[in-house]
CHARMM internal coordinates of N, CA and C (Angstrom, degrees):
IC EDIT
DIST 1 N 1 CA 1.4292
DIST 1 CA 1 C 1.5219
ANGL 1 N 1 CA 1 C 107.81
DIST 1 C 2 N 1.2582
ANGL 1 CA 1 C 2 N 116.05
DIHE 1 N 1 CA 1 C 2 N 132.52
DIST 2 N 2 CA 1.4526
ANGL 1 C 2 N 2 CA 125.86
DIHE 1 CA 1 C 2 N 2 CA 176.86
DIST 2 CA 2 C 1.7456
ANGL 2 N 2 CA 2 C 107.48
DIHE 1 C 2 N 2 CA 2 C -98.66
DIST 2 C 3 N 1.1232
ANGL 2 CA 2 C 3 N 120.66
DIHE 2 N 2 CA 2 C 3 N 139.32
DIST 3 N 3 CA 1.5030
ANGL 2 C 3 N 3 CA 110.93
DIHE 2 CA 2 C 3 N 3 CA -176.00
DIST 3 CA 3 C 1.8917
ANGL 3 N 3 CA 3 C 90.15
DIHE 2 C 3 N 3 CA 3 C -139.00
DIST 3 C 4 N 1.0625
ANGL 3 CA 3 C 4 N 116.89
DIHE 3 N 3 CA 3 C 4 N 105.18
DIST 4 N 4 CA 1.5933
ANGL 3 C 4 N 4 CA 131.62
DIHE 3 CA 3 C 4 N 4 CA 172.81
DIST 4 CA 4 C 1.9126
ANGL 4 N 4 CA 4 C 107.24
DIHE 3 C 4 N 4 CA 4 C -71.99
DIST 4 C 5 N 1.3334
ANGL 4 CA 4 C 5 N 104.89
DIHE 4 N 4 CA 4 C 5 N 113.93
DIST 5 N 5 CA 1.5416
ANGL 4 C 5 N 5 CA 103.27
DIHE 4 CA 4 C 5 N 5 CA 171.84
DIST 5 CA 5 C 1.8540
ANGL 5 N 5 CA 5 C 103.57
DIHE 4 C 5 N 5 CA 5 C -135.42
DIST 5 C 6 N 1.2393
ANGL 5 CA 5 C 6 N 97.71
DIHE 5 N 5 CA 5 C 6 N 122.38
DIST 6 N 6 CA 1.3944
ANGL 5 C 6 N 6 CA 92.70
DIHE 5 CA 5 C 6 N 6 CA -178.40
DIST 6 CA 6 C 1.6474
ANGL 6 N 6 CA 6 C 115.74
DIHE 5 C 6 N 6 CA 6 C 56.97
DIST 6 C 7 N 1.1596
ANGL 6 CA 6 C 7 N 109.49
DIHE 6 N 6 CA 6 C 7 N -141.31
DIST 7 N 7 CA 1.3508
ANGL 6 C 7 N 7 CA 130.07
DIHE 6 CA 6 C 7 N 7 CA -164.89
DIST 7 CA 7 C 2.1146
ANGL 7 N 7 CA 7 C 85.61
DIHE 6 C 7 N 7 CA 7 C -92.67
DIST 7 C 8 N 0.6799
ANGL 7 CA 7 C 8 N 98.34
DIHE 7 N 7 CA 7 C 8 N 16.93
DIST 8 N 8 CA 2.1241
ANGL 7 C 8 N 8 CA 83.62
DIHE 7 CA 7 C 8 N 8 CA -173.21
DIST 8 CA 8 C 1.2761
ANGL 8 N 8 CA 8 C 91.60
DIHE 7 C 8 N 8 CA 8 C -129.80
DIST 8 C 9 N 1.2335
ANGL 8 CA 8 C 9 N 124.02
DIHE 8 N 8 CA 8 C 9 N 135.22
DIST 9 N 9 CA 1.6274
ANGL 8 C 9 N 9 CA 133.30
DIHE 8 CA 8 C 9 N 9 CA 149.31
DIST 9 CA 9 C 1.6702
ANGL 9 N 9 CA 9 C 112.53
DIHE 8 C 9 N 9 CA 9 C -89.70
DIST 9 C 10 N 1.6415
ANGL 9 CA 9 C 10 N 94.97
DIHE 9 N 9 CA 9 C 10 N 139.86
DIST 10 N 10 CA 1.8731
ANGL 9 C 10 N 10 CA 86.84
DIHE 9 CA 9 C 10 N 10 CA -171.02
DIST 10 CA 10 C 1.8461
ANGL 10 N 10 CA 10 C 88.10
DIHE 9 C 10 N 10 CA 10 C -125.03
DIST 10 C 11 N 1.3623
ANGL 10 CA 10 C 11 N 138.76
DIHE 10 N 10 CA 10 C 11 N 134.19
DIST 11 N 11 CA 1.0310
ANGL 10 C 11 N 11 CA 158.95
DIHE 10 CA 10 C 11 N 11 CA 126.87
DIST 11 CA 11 C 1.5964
ANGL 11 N 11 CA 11 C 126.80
DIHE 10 C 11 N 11 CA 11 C -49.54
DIST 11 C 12 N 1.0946
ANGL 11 CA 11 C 12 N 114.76
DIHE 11 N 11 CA 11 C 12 N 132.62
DIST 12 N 12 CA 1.6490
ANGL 11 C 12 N 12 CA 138.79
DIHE 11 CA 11 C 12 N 12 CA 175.81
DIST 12 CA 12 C 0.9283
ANGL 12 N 12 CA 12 C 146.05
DIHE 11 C 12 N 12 CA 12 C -149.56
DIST 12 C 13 N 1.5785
ANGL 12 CA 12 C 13 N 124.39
DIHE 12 N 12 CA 12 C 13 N 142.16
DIST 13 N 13 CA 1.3196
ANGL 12 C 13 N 13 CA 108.32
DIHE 12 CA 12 C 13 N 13 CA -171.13
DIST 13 CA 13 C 1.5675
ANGL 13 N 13 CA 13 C 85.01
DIHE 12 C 13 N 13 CA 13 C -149.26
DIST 13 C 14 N 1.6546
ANGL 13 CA 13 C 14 N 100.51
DIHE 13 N 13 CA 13 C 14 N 149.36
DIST 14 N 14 CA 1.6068
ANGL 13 C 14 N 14 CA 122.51
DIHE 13 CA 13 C 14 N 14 CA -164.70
DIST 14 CA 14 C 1.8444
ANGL 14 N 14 CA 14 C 99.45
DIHE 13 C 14 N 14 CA 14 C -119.27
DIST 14 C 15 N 0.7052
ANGL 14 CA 14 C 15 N 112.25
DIHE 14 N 14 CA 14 C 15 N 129.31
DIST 15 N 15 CA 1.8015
ANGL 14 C 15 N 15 CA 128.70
DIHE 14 CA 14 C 15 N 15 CA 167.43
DIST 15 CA 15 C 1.3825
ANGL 15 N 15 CA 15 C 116.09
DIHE 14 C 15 N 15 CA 15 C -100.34
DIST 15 C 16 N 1.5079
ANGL 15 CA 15 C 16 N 120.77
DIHE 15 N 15 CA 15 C 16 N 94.96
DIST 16 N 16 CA 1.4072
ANGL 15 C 16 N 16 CA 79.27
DIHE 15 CA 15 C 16 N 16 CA 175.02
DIST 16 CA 16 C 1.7859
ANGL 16 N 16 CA 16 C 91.02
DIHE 15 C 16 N 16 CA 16 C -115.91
DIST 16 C 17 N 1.5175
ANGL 16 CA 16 C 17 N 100.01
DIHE 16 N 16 CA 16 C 17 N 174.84
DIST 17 N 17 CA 1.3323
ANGL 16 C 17 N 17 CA 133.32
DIHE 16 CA 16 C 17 N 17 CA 158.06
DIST 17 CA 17 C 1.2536
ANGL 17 N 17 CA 17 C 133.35
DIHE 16 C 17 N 17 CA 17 C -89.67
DIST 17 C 18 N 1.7154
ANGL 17 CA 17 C 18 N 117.01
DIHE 17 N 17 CA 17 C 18 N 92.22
DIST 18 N 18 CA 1.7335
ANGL 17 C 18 N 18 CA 124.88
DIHE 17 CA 17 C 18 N 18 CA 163.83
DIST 18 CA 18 C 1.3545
ANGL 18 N 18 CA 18 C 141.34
DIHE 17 C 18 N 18 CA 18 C -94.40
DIST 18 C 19 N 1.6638
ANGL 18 CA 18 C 19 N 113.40
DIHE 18 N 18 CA 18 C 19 N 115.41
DIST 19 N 19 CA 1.3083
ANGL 18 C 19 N 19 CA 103.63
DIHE 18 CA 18 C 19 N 19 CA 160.40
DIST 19 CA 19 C 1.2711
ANGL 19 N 19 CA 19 C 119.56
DIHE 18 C 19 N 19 CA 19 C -123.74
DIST 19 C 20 N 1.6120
ANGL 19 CA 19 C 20 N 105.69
DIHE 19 N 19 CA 19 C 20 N 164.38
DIST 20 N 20 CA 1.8230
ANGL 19 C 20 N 20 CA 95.57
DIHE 19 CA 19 C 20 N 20 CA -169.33
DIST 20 CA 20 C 1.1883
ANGL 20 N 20 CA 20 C 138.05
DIHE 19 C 20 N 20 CA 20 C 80.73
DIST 20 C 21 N 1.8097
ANGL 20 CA 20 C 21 N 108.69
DIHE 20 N 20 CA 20 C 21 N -32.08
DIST 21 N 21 CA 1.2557
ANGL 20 C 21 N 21 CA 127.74
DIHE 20 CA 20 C 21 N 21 CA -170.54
DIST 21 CA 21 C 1.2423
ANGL 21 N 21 CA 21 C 89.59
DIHE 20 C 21 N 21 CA 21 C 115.16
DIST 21 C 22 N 1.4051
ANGL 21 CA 21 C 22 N 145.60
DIHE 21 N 21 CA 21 C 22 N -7.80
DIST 22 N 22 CA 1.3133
ANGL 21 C 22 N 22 CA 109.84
DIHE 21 CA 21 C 22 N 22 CA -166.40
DIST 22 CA 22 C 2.0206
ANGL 22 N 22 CA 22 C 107.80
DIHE 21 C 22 N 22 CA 22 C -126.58
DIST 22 C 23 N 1.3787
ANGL 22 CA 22 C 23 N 109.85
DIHE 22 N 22 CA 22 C 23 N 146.38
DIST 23 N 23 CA 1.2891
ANGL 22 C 23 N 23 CA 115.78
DIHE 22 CA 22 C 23 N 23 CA -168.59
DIST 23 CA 23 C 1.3965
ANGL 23 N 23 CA 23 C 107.82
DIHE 22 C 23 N 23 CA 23 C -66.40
DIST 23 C 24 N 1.4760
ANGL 23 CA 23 C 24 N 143.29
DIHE 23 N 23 CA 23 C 24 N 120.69
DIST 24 N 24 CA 1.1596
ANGL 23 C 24 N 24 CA 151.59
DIHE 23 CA 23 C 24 N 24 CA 170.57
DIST 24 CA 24 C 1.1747
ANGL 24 N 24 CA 24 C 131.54
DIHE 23 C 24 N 24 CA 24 C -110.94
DIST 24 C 25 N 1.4073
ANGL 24 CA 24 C 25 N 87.64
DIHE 24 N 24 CA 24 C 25 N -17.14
DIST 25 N 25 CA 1.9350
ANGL 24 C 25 N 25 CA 96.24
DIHE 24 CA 24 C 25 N 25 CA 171.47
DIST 25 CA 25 C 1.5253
ANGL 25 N 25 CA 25 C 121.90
DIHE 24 C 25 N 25 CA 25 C -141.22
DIST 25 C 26 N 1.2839
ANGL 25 CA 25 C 26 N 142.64
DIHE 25 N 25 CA 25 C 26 N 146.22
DIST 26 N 26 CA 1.1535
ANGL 25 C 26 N 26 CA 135.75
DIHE 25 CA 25 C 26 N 26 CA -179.61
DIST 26 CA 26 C 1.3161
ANGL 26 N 26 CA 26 C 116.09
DIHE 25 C 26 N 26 CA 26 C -142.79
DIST 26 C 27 N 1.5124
ANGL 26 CA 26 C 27 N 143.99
DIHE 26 N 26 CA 26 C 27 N 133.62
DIST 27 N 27 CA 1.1971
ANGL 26 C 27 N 27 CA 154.09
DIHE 26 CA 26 C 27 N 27 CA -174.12
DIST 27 CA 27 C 1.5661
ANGL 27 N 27 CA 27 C 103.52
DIHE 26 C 27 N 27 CA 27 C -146.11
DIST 27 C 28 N 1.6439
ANGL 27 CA 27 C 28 N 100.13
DIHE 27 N 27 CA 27 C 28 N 116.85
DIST 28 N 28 CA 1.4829
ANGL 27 C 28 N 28 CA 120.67
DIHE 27 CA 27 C 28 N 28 CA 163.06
DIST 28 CA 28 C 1.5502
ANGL 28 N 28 CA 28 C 135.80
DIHE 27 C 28 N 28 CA 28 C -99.49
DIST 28 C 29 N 1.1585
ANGL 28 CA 28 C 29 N 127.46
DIHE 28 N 28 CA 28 C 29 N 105.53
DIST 29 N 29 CA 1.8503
ANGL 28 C 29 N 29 CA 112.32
DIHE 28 CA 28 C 29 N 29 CA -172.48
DIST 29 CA 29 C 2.0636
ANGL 29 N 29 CA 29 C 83.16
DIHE 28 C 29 N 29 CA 29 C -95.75
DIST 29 C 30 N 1.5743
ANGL 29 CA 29 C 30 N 77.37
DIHE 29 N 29 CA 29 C 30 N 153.81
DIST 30 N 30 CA 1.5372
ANGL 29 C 30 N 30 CA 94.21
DIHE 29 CA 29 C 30 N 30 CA -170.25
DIST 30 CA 30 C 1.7988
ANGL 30 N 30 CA 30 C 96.01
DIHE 29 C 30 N 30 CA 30 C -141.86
DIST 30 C 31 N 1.6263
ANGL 30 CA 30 C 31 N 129.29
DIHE 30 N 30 CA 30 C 31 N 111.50
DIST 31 N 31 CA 1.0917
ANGL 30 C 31 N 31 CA 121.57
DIHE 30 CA 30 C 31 N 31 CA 147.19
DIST 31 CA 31 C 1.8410
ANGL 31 N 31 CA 31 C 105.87
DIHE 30 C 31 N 31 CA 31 C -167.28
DIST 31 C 32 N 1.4469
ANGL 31 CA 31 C 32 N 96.83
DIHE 31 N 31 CA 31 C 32 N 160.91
DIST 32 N 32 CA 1.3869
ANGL 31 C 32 N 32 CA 118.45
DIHE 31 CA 31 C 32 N 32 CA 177.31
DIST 32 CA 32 C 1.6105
ANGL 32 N 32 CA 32 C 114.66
DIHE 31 C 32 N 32 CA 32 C -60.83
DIST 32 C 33 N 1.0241
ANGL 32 CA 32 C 33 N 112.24
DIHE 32 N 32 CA 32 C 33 N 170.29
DIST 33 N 33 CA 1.5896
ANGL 32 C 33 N 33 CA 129.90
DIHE 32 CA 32 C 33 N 33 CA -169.50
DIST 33 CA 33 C 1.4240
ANGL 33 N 33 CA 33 C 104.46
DIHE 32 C 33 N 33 CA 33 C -99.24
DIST 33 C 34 N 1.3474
ANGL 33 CA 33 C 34 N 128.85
DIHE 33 N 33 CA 33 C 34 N 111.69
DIST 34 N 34 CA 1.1359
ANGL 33 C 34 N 34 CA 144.64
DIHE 33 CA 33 C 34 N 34 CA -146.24
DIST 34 CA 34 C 1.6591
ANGL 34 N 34 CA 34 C 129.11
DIHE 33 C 34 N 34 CA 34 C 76.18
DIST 34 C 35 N 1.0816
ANGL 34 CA 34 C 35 N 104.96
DIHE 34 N 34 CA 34 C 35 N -4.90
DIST 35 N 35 CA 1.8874
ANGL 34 C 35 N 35 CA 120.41
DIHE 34 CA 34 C 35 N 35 CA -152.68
DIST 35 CA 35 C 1.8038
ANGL 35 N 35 CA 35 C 93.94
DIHE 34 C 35 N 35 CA 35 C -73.65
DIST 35 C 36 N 1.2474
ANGL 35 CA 35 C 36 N 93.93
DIHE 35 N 35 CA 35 C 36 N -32.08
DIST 36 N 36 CA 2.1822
ANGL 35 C 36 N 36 CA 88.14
DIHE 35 CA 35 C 36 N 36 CA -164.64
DIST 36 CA 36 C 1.4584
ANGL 36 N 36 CA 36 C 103.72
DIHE 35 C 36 N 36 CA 36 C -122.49
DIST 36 C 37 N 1.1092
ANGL 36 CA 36 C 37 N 142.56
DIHE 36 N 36 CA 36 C 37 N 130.69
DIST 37 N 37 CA 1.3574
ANGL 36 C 37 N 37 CA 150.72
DIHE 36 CA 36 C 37 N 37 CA -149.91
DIST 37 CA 37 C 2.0673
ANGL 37 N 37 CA 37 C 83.93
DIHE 36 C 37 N 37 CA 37 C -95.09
DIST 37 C 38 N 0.9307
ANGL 37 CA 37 C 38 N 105.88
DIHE 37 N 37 CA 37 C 38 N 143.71
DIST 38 N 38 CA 1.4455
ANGL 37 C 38 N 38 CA 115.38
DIHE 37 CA 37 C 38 N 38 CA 173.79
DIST 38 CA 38 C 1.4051
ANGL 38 N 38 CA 38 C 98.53
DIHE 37 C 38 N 38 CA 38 C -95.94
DIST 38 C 39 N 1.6584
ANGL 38 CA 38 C 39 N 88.75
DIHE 38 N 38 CA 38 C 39 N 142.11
DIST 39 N 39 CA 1.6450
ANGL 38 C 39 N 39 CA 114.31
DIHE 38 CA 38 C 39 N 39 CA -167.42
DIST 39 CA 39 C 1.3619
ANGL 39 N 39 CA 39 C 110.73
DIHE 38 C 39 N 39 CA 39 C -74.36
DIST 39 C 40 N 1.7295
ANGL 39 CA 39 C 40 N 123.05
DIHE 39 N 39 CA 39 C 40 N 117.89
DIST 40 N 40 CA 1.3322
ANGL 39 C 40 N 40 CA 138.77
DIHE 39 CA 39 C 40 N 40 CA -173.58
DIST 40 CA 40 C 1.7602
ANGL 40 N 40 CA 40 C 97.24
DIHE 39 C 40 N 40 CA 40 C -18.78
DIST 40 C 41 N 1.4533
ANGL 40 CA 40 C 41 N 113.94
DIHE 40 N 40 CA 40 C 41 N -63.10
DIST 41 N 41 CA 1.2772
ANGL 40 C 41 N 41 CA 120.48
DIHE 40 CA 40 C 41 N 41 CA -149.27
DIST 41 CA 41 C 1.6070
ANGL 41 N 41 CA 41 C 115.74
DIHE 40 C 41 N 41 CA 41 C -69.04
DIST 41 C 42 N 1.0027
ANGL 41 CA 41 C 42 N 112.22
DIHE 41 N 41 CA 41 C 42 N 9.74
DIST 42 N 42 CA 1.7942
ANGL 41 C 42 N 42 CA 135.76
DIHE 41 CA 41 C 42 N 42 CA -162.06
DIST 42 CA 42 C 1.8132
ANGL 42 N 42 CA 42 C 97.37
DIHE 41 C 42 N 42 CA 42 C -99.92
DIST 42 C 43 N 1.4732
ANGL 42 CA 42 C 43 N 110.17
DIHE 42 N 42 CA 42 C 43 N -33.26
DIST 43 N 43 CA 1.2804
ANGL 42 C 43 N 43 CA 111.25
DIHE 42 CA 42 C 43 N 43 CA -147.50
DIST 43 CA 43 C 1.7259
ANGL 43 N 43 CA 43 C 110.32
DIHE 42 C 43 N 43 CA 43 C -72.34
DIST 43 C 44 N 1.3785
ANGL 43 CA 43 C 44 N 97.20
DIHE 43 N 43 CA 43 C 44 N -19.44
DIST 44 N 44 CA 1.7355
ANGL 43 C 44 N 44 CA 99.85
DIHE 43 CA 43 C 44 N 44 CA -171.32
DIST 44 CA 44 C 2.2918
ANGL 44 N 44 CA 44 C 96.17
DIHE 43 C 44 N 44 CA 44 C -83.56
DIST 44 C 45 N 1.4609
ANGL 44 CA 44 C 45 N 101.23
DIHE 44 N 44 CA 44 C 45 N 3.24
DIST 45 N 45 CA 1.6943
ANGL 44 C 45 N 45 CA 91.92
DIHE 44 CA 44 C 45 N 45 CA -173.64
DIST 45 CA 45 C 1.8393
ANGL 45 N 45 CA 45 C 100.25
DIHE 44 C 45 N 45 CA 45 C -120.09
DIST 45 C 46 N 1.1866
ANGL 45 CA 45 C 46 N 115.53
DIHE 45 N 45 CA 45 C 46 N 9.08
DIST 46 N 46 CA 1.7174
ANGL 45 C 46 N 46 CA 107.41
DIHE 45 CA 45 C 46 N 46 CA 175.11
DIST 46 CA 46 C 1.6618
ANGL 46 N 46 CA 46 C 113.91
DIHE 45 C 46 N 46 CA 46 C -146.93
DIST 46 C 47 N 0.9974
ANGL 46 CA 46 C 47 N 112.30
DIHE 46 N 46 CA 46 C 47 N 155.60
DIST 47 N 47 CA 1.5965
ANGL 46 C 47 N 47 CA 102.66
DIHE 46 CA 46 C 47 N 47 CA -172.88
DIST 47 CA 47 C 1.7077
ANGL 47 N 47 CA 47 C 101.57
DIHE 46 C 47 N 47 CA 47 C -126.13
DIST 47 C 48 N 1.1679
ANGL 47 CA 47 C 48 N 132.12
DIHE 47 N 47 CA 47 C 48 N 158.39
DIST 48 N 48 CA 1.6242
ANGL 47 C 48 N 48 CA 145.99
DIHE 47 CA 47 C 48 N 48 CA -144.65
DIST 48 CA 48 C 1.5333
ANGL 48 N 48 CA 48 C 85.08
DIHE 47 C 48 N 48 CA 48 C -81.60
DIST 48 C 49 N 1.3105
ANGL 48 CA 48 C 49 N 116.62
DIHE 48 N 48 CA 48 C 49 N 151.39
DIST 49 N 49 CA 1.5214
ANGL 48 C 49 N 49 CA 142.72
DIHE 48 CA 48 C 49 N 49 CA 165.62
DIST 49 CA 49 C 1.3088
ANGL 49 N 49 CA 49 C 93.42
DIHE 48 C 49 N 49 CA 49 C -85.71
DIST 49 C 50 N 1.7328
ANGL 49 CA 49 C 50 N 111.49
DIHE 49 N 49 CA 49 C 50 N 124.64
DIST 50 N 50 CA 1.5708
ANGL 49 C 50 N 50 CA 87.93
DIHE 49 CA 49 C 50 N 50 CA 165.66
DIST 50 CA 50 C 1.4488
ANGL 50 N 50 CA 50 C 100.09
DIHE 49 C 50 N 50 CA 50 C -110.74
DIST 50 C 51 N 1.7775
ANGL 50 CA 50 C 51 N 106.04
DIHE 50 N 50 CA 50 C 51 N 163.54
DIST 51 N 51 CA 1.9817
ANGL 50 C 51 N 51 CA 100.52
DIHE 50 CA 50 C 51 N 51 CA 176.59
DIST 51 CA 51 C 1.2359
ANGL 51 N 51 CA 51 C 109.75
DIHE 50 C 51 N 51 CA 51 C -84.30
DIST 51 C 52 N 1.2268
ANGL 51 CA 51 C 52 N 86.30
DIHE 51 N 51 CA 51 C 52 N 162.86
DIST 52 N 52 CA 1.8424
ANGL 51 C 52 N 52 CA 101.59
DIHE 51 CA 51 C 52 N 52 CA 167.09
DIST 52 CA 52 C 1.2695
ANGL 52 N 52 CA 52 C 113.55
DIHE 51 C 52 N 52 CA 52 C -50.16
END
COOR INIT
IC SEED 1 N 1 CA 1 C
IC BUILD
């Protein structure tokens, strides 16, 4: 999910947990595009987006 505020774009993603049918657990990561430096150890498994 992209959520546009002002001049900042904020990104999310929701986890949830079902049993029964029913939601019991929920976990949200919440951050902007550029905001968190990607973790050294990531680098040998993704390659750079480039822009238009």
């Amino acid at each position: 999910m992209e959520i546009p505020q002002d001049h900042v774009v904020y990104r999310a993603v929701s986890l949830w947990t079902v049993r029964n049918g029913e939601i019991v657990g929920a976990r949200e990561y919440w951050t902007s595009p550029g905001q968190d430096p990607a973790p050294r150890w990531r680098a040998g498994y993704v390659k750079p987006l480039l822009a238009d």
